[in-house]
PDB file with SEQRES, HELIX, SHEET and CRYST1 records, atoms N, CA, C and O in Angstrom:
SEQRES   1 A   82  UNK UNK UNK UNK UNK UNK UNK UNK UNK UNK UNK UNK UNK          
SEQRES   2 A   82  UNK UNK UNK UNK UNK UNK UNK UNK UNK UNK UNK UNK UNK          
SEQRES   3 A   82  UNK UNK UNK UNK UNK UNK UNK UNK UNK UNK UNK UNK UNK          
SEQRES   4 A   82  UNK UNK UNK UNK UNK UNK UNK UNK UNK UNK UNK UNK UNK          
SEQRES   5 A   82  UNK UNK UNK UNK UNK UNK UNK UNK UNK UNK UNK UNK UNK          
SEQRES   6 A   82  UNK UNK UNK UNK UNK UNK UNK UNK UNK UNK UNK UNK UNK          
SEQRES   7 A   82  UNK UNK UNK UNK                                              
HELIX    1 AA1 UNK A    4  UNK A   13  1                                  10    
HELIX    2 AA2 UNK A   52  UNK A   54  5                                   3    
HELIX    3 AA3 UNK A   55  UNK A   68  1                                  14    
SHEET    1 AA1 3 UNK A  23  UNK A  27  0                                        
SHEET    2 AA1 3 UNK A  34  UNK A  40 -1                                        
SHEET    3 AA1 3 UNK A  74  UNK A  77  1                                        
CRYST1    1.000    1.000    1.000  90.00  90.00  90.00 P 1           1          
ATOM      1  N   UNK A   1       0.850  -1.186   0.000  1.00  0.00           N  
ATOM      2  CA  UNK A   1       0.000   0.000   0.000  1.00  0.00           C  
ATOM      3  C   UNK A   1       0.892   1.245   0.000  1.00  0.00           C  
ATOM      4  O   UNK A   1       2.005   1.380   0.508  1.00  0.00           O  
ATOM      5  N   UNK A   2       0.100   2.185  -0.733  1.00  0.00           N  
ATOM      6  CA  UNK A   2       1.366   3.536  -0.694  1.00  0.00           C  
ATOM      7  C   UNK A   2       1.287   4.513   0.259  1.00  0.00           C  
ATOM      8  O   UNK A   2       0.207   5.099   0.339  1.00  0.00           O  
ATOM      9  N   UNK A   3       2.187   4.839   1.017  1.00  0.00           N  
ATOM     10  CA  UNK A   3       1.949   5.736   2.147  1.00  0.00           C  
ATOM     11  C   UNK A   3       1.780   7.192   1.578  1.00  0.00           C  
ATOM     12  O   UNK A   3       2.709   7.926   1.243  1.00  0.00           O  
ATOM     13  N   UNK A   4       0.295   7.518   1.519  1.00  0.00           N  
ATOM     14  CA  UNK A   4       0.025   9.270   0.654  1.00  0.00           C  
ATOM     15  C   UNK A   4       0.204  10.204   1.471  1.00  0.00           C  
ATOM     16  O   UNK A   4       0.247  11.323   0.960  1.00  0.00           O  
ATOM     17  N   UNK A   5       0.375  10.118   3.025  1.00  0.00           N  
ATOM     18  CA  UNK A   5       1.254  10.641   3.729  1.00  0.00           C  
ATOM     19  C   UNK A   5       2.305  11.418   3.365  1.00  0.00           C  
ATOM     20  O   UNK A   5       2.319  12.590   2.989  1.00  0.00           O  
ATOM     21  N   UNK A   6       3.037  10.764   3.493  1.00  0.00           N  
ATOM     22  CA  UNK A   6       4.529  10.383   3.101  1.00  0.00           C  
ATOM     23  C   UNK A   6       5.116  11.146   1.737  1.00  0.00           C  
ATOM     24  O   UNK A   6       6.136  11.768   1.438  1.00  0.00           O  
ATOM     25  N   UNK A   7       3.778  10.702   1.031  1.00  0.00           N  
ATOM     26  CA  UNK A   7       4.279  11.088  -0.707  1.00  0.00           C  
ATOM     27  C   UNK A   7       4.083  12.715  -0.646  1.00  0.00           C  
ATOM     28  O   UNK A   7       4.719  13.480  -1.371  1.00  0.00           O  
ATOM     29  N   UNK A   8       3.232  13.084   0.205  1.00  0.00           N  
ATOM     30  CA  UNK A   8       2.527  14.502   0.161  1.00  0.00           C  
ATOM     31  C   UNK A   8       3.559  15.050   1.115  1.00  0.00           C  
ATOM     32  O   UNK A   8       4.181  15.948   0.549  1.00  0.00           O  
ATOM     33  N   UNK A   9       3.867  14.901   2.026  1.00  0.00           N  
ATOM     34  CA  UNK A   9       4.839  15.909   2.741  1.00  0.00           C  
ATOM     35  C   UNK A   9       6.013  16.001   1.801  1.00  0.00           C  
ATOM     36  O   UNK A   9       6.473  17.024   1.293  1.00  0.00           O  
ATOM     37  N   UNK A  10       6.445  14.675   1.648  1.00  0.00           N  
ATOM     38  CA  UNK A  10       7.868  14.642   0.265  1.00  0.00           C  
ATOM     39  C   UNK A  10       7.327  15.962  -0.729  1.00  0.00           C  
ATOM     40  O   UNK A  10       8.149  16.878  -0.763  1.00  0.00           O  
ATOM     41  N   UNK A  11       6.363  16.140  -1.351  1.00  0.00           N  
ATOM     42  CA  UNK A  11       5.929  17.015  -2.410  1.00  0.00           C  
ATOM     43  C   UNK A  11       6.325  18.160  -1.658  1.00  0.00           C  
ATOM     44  O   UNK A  11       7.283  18.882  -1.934  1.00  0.00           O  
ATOM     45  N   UNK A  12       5.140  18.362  -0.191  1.00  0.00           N  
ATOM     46  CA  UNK A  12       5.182  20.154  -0.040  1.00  0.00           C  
ATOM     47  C   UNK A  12       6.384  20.101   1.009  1.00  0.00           C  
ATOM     48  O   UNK A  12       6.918  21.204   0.887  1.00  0.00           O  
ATOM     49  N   UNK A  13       6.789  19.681   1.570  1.00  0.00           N  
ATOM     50  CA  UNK A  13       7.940  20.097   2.620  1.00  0.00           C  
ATOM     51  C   UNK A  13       9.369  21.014   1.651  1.00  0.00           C  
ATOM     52  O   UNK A  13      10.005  21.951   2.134  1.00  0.00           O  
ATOM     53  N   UNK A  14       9.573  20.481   0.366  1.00  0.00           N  
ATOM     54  CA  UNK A  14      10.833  21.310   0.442  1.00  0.00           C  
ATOM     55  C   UNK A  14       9.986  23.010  -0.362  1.00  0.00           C  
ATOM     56  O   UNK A  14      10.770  23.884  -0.732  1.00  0.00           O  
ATOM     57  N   UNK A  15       8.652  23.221  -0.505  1.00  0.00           N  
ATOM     58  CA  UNK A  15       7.838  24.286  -0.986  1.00  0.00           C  
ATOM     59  C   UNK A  15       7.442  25.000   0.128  1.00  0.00           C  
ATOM     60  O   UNK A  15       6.643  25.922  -0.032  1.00  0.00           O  
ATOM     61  N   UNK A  16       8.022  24.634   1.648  1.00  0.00           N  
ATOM     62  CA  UNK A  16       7.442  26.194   2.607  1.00  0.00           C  
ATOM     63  C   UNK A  16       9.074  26.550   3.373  1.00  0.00           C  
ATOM     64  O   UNK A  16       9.993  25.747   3.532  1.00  0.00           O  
ATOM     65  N   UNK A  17       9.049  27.522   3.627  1.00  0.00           N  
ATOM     66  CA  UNK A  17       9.658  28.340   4.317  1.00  0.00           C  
ATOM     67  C   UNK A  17      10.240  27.467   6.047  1.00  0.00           C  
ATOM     68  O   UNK A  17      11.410  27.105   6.168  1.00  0.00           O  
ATOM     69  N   UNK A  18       9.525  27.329   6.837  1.00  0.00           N  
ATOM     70  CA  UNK A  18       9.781  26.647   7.794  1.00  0.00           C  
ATOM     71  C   UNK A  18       9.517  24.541   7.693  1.00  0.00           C  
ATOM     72  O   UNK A  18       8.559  23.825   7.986  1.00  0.00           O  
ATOM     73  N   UNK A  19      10.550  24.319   7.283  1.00  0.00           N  
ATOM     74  CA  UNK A  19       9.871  22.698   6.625  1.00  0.00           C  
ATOM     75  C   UNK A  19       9.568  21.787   8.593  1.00  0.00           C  
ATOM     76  O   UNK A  19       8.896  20.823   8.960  1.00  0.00           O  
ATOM     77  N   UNK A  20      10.207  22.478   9.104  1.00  0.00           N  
ATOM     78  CA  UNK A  20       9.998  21.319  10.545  1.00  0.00           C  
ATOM     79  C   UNK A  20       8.354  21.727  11.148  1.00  0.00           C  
ATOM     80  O   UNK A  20       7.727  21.106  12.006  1.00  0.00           O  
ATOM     81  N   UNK A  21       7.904  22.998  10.373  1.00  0.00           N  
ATOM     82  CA  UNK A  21       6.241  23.290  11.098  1.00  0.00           C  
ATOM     83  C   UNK A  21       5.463  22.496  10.315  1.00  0.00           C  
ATOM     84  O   UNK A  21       4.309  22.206  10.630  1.00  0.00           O  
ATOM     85  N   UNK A  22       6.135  22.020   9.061  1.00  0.00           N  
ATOM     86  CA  UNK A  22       5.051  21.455   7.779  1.00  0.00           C  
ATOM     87  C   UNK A  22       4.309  19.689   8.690  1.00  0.00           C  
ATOM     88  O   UNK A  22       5.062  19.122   9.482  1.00  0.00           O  
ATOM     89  N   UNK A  23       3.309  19.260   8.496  1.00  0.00           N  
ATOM     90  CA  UNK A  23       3.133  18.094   8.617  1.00  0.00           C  
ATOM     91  C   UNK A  23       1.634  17.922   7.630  1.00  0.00           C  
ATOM     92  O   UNK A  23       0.955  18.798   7.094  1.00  0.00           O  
ATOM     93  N   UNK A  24       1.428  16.097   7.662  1.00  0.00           N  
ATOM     94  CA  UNK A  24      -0.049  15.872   6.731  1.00  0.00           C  
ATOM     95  C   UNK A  24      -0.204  15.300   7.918  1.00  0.00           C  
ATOM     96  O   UNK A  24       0.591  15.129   8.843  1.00  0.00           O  
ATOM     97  N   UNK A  25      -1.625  14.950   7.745  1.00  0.00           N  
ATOM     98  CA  UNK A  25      -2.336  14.007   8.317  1.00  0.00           C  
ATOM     99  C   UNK A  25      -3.168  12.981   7.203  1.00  0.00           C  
ATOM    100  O   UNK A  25      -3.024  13.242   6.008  1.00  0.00           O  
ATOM    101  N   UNK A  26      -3.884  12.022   7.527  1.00  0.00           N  
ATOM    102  CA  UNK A  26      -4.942  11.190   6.904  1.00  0.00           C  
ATOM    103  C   UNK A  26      -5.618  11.230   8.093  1.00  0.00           C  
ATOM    104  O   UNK A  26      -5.355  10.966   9.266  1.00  0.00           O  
ATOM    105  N   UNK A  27      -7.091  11.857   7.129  1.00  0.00           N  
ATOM    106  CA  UNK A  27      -8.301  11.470   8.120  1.00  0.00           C  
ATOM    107  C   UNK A  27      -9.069  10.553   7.862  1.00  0.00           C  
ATOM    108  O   UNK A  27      -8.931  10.162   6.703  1.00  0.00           O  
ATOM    109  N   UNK A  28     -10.252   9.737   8.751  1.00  0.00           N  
ATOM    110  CA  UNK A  28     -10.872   8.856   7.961  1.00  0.00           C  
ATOM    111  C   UNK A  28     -12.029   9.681   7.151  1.00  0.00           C  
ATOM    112  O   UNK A  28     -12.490  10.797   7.392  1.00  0.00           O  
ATOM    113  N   UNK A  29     -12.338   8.769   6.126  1.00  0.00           N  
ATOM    114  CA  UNK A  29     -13.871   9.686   5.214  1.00  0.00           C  
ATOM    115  C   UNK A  29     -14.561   8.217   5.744  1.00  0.00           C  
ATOM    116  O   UNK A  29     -14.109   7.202   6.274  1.00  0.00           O  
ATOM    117  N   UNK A  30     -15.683   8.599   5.378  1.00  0.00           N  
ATOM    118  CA  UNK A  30     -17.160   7.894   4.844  1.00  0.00           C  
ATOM    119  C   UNK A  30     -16.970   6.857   4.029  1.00  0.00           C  
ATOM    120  O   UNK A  30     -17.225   5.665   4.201  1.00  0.00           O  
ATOM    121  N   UNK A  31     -16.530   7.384   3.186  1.00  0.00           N  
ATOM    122  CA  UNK A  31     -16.505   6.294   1.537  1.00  0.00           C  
ATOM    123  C   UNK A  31     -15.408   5.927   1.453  1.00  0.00           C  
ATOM    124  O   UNK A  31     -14.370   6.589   1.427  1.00  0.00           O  
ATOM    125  N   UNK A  32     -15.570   4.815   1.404  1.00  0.00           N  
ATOM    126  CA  UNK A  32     -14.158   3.733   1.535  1.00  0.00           C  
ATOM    127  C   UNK A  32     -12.875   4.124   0.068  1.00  0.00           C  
ATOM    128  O   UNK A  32     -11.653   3.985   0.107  1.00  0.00           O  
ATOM    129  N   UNK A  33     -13.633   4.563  -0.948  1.00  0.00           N  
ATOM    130  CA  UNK A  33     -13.002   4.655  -1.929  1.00  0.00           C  
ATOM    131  C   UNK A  33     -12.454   6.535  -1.458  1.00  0.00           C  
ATOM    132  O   UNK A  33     -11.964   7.230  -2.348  1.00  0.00           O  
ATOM    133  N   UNK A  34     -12.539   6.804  -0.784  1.00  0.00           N  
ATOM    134  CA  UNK A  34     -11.924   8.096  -0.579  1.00  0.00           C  
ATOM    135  C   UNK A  34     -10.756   8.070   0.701  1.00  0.00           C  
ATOM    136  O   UNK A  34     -10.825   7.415   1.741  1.00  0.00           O  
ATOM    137  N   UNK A  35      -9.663   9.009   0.258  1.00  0.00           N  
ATOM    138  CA  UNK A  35      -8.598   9.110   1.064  1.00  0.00           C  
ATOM    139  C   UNK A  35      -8.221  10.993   1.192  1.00  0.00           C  
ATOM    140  O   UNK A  35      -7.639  11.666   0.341  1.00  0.00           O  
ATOM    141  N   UNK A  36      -8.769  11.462   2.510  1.00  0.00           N  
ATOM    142  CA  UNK A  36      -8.514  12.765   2.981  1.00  0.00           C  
ATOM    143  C   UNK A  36      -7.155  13.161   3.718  1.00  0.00           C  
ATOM    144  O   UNK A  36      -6.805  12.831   4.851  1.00  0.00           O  
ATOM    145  N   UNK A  37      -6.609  13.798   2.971  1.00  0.00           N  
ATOM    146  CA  UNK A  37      -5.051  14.245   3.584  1.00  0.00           C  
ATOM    147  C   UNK A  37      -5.411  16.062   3.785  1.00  0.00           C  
ATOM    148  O   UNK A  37      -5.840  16.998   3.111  1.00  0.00           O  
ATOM    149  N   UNK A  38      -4.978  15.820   4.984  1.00  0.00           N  
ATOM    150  CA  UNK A  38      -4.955  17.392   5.585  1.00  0.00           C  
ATOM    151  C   UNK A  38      -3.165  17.979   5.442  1.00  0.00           C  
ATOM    152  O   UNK A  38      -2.206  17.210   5.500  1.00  0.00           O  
ATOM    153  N   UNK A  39      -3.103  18.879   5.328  1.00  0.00           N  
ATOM    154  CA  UNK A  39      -0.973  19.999   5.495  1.00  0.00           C  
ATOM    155  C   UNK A  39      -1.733  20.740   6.484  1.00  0.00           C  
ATOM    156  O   UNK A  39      -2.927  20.823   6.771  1.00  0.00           O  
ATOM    157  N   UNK A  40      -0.892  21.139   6.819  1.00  0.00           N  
ATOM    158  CA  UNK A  40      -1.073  21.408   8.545  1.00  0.00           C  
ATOM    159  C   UNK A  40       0.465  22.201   7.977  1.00  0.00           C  
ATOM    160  O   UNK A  40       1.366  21.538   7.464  1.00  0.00           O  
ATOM    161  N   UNK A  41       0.554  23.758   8.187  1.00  0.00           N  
ATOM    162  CA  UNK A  41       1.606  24.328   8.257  1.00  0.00           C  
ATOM    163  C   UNK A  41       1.273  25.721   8.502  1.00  0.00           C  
ATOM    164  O   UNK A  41       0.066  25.950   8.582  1.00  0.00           O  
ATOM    165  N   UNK A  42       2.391  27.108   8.697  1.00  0.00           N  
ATOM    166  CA  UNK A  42       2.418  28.059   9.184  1.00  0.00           C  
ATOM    167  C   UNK A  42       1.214  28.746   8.453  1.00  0.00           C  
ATOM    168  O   UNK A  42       0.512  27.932   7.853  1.00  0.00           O  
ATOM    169  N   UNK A  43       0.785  30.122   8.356  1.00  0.00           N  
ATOM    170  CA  UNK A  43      -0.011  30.785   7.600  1.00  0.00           C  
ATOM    171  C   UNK A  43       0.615  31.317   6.584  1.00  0.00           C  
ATOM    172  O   UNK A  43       0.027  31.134   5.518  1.00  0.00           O  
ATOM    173  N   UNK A  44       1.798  32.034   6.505  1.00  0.00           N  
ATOM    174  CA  UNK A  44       2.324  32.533   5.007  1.00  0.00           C  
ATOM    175  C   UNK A  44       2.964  30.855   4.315  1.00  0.00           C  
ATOM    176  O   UNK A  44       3.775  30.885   3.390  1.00  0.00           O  
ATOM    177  N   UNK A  45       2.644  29.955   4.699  1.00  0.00           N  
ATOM    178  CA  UNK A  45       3.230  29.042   3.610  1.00  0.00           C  
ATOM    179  C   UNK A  45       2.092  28.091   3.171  1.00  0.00           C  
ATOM    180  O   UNK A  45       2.012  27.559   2.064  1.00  0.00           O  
ATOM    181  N   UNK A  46       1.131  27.938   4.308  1.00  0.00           N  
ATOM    182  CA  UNK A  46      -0.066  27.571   3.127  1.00  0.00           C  
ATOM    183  C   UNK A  46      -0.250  28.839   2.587  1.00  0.00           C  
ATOM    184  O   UNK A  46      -1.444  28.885   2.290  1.00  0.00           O  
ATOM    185  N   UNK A  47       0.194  29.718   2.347  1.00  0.00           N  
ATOM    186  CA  UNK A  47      -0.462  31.005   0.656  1.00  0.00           C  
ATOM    187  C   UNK A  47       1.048  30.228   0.250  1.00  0.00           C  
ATOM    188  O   UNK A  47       0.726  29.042   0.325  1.00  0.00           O  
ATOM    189  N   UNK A  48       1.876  30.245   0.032  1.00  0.00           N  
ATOM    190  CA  UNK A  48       2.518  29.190  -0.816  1.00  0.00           C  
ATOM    191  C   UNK A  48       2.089  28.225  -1.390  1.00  0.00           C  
ATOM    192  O   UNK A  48       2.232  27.996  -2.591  1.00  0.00           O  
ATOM    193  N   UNK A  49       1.443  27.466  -0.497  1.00  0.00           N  
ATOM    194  CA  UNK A  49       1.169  25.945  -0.837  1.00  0.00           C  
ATOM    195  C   UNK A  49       0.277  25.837  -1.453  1.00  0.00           C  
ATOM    196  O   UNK A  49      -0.075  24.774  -1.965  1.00  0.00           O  
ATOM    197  N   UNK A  50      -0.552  27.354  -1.597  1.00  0.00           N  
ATOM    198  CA  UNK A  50      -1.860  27.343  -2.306  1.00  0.00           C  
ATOM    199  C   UNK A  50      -1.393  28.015  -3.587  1.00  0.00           C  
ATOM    200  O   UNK A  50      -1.464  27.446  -4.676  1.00  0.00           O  
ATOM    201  N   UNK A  51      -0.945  29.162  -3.435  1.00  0.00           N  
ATOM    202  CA  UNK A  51      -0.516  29.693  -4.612  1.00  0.00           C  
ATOM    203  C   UNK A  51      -1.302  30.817  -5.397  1.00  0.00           C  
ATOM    204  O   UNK A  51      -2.440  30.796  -4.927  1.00  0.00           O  
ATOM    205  N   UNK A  52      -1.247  31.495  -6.081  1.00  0.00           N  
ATOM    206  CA  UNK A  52      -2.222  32.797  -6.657  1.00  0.00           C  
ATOM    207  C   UNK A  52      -3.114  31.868  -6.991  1.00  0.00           C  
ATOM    208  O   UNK A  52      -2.646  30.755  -7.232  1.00  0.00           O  
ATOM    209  N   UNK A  53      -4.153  31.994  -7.065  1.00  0.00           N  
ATOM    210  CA  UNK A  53      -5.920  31.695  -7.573  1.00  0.00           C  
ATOM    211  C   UNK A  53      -5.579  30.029  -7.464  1.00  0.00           C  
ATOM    212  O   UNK A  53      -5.813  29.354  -8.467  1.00  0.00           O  
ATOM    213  N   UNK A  54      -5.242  29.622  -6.723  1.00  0.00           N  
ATOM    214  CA  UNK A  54      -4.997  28.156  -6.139  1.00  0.00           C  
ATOM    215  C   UNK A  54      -3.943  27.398  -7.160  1.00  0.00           C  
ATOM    216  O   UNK A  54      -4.287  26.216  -7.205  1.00  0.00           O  
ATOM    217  N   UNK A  55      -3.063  27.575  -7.798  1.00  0.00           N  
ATOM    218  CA  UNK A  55      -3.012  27.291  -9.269  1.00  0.00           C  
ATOM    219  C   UNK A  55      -1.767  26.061  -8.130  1.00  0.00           C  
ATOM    220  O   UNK A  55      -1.727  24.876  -8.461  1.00  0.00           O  
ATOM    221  N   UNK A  56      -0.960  26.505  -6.993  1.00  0.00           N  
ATOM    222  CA  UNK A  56      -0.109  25.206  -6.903  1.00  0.00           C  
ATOM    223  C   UNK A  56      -0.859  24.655  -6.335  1.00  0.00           C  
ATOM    224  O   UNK A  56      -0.548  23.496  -6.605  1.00  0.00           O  
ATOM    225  N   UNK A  57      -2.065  24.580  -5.402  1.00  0.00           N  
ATOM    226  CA  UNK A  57      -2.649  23.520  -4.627  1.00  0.00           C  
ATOM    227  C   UNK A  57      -3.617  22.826  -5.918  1.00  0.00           C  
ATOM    228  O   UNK A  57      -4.136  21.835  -5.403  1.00  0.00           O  
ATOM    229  N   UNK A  58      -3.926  22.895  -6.893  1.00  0.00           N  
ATOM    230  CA  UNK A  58      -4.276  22.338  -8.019  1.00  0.00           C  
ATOM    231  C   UNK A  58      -3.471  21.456  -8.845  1.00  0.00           C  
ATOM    232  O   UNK A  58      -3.931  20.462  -9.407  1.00  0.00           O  
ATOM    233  N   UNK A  59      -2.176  21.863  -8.915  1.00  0.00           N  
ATOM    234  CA  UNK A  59      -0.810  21.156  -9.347  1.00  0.00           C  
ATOM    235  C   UNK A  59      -0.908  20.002  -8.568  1.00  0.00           C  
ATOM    236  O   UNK A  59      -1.022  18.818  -8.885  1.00  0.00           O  
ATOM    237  N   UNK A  60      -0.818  20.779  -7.087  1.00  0.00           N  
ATOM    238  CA  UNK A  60      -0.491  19.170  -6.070  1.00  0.00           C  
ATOM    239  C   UNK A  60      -1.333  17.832  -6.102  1.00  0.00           C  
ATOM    240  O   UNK A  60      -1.148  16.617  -6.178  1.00  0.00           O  
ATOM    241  N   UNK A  61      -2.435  18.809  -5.995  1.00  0.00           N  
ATOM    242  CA  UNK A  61      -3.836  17.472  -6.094  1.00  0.00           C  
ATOM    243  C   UNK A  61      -4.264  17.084  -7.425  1.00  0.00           C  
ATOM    244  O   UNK A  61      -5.416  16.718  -7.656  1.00  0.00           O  
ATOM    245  N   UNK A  62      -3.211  17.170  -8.439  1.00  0.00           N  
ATOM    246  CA  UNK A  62      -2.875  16.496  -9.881  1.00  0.00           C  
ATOM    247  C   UNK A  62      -2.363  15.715  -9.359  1.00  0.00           C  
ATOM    248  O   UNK A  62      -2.937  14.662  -9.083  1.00  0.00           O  
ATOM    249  N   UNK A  63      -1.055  15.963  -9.028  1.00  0.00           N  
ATOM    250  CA  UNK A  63      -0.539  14.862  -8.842  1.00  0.00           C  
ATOM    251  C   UNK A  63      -0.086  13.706  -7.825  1.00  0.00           C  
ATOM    252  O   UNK A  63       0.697  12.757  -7.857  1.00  0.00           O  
ATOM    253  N   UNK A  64      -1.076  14.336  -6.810  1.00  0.00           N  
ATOM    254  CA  UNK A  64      -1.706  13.010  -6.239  1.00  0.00           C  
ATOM    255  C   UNK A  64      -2.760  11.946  -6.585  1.00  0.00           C  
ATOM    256  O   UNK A  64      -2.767  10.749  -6.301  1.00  0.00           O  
ATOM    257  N   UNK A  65      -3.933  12.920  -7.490  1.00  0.00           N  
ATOM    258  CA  UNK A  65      -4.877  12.195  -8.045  1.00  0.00           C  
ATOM    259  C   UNK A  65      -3.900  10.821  -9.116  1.00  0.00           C  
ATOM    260  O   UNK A  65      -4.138   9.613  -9.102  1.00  0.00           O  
ATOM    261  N   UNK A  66      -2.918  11.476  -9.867  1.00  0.00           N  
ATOM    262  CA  UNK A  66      -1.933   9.953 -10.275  1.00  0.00           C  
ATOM    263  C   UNK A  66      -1.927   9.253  -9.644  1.00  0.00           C  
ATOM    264  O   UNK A  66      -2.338   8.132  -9.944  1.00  0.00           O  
ATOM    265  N   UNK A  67      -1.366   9.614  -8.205  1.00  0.00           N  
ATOM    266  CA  UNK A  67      -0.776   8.380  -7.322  1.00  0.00           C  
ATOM    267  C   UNK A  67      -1.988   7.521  -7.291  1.00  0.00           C  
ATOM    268  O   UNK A  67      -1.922   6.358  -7.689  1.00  0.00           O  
ATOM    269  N   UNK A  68      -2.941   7.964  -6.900  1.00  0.00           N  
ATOM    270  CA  UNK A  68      -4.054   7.622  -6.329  1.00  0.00           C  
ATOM    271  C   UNK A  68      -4.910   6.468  -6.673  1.00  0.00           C  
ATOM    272  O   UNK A  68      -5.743   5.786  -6.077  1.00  0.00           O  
ATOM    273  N   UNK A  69      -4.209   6.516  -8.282  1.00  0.00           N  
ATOM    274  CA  UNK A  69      -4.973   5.773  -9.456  1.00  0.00           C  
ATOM    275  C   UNK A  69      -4.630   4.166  -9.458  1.00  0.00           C  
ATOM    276  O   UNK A  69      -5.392   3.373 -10.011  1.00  0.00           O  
ATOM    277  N   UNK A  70      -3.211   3.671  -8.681  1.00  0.00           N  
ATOM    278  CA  UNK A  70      -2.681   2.852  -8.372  1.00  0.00           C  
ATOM    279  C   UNK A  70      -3.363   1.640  -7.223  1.00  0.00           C  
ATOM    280  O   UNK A  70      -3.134   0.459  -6.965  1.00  0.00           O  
ATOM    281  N   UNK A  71      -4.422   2.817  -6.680  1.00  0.00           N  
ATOM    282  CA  UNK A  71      -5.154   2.114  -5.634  1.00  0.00           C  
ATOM    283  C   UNK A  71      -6.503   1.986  -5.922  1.00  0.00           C  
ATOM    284  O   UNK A  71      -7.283   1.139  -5.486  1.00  0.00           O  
ATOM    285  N   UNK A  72      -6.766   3.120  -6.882  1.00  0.00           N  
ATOM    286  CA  UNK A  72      -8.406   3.239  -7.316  1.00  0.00           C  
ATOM    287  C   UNK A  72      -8.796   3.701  -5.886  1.00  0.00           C  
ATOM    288  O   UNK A  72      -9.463   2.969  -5.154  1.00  0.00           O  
ATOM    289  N   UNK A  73      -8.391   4.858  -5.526  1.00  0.00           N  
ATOM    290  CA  UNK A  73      -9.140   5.767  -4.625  1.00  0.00           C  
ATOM    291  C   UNK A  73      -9.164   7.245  -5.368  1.00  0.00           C  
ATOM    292  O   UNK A  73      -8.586   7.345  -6.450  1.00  0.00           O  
ATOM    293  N   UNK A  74      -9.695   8.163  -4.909  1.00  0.00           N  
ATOM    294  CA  UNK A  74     -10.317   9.524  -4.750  1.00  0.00           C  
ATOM    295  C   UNK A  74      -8.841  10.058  -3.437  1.00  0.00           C  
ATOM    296  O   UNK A  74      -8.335   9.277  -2.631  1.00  0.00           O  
ATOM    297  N   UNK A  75      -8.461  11.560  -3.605  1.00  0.00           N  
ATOM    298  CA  UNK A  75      -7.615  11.719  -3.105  1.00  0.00           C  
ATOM    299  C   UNK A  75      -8.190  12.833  -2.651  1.00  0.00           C  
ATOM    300  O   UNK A  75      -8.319  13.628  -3.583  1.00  0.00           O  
ATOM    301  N   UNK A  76      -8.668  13.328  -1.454  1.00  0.00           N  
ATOM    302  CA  UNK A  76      -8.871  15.242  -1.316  1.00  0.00           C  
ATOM    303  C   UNK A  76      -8.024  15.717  -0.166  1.00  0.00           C  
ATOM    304  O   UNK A  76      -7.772  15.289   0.960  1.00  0.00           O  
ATOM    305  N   UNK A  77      -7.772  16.485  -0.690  1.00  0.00           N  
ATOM    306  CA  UNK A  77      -6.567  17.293   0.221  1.00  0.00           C  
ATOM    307  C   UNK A  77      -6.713  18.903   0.410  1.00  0.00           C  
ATOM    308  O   UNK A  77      -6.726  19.820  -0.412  1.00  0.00           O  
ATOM    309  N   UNK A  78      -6.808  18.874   1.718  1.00  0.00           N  
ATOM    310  CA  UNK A  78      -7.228  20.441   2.170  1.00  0.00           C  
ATOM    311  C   UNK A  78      -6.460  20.732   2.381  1.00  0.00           C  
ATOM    312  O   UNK A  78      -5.627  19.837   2.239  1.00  0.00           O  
ATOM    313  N   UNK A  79      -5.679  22.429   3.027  1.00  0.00           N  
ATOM    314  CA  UNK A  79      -4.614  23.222   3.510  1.00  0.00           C  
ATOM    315  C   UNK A  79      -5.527  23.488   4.756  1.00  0.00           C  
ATOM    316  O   UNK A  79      -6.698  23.866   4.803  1.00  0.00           O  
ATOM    317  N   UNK A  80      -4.654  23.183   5.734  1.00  0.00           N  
ATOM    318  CA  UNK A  80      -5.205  24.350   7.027  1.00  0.00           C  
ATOM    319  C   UNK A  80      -3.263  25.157   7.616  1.00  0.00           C  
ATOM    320  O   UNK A  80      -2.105  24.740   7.585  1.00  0.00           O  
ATOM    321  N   UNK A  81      -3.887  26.301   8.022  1.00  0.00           N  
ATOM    322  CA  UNK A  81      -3.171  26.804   8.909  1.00  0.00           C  
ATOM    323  C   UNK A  81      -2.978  26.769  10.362  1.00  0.00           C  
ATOM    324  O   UNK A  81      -3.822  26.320  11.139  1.00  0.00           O  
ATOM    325  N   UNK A  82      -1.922  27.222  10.684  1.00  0.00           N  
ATOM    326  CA  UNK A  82      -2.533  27.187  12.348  1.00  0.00           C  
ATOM    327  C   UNK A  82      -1.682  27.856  13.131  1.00  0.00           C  
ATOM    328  O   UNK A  82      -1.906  27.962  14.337  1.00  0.00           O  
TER     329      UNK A  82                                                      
END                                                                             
């Protein structure tokens, strides 16, 4: 099984400013065919991680939706700050 964890911090950790505040989580969903990953990082680096009119947090969840395809799940991934 692929750790999307793992794959997702690898992606955004070397893209913020402070990489030791960066972390993901997996939450559980509802629907078995779905997999929710939360970033959990400072406030000026999720606007990094998001990017003008979302255009890198759209990039990212491209290319997780790839990974994703390996398992035949659904991938959603939010930004929070904190």
């Amino acid at each position: 099984m692929v750790d999307f964890e793992k794959v997702l911090l690898d992606i955004v950790k070397p893209m913020v400013s402070d990489q030791n505040s960066v972390s993901v989580k997996e939450m559980a969903s509802i629907d078995d065919n779905e997999i929710i990953l939360y970033v959990y990082a400072k406030n000026e680096d999720i606007a990094r991680l998001i990017g003008k009119q979302g255009s890198m947090a759209s990039a990212i969840r491209n290319m997780m939706a790839i990974g994703s395809r390996w398992v035949d799940k659904r991938i959603n991934i939010k930004f929070e700050s904190y």
